[in-house]
C-alpha positions as CSV (number, residue, x, y, z in Angstrom):
1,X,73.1,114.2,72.9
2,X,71.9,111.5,75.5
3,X,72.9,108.7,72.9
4,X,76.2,110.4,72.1
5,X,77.0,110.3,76.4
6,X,75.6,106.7,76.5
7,X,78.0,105.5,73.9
8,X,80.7,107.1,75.4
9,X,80.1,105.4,78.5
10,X,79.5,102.2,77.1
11,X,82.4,102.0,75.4
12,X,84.5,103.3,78.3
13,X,83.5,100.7,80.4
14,X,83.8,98.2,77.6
15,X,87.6,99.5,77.2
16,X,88.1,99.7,80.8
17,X,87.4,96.1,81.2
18,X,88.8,94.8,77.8
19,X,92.0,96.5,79.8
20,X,91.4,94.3,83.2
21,X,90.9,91.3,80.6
22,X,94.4,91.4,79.2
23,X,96.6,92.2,82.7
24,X,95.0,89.2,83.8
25,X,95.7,87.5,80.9
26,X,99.0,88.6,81.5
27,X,99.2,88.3,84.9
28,X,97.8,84.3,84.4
29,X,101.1,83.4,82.3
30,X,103.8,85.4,84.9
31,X,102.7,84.7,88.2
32,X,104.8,82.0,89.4
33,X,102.3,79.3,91.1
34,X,98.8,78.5,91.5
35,X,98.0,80.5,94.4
36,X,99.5,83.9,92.7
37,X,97.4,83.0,89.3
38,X,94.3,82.9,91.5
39,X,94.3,86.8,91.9
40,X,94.4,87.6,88.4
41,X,92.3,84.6,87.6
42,X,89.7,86.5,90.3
43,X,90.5,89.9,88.5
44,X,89.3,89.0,85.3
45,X,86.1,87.3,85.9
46,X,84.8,90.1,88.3
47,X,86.3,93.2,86.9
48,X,87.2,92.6,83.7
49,X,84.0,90.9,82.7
50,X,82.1,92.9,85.1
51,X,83.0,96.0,83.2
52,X,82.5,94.5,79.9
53,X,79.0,93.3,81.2
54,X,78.1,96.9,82.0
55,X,78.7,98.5,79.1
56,X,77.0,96.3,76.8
57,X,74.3,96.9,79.4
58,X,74.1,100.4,78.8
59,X,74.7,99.6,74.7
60,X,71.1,97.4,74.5
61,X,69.5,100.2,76.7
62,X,66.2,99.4,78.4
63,X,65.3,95.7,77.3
64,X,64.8,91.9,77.9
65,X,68.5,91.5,76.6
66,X,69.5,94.4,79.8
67,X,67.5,92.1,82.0
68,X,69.5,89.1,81.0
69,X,73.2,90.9,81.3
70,X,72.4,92.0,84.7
71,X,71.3,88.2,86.0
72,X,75.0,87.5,84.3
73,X,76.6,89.6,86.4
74,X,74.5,89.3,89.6
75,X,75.4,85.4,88.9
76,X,79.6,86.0,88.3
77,X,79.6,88.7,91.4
78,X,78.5,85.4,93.3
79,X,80.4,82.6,92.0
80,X,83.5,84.1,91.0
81,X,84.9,84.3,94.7
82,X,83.8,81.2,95.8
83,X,84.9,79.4,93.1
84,X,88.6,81.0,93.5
85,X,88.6,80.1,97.2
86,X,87.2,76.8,96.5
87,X,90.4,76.6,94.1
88,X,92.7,77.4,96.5
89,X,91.2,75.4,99.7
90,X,91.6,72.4,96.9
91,X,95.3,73.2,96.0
92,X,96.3,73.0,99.5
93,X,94.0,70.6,100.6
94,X,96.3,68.4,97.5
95,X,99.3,69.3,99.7
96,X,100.5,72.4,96.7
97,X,102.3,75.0,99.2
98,X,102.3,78.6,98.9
99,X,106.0,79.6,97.1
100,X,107.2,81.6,100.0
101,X,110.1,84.7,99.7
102,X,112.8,82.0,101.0
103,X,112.2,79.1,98.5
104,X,113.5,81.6,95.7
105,X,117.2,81.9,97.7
106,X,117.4,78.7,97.8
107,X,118.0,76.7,94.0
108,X,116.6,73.9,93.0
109,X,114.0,73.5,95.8
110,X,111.0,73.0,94.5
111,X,107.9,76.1,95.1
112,X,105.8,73.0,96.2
113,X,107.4,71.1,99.0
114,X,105.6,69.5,102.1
């Protein structure tokens, strides 16, 4: 009965973040410029993977190979949102500008401009 409610968890999880993987897949080819991508970018290396992480945590149970998952996402909590603001503070130190509400009235401008 305990292995029957571990699977089920495990494989929740594992759906849950298979889910998170593919809106921020999608969410990656929609969004309209770099600073937009970053938050699904963010999405699906801390939830989606985080999730994924966990329930093939609970799948190996009490091991070396549990041990080494947990490191992974101890290691992708951490780097994950520094790496996205480092991305972003790099974009606009490059001189890439936020697309604001305004530039989409107005055709032809470009969502980059100075």
């Amino acid at each position: 009965m305990l292995a029957l409610a571990a699977d089920v968890a495990s494989w929740s999880l594992i759906l849950a973040g298979s889910v998170f993987l593919v809106a921020g897949g999608v969410g990656l080819l929609r969004m309209p410029d770099v600073f937009t991508r970053l938050h699904p970018a963010g999405l699906i290396d801390t939830l989606g993977a985080g999730l994924v992480i966990a329930g093939l945590m609970i799948q190996a149970g009490m091991s070396f190979v549990t041990v080494k998952l947990a490191l992974v996402l101890v290691f992708i909590f951490f780097t994950s949102p520094v790496a996205t603001h480092a991305l972003a503070n790099a974009a606009l130190s490059s001189g890439v500008r936020p697309r604001l509400a305004d530039d989409r009235s107005k055709k032809g401008d470009s969502p980059s401009r100075t």
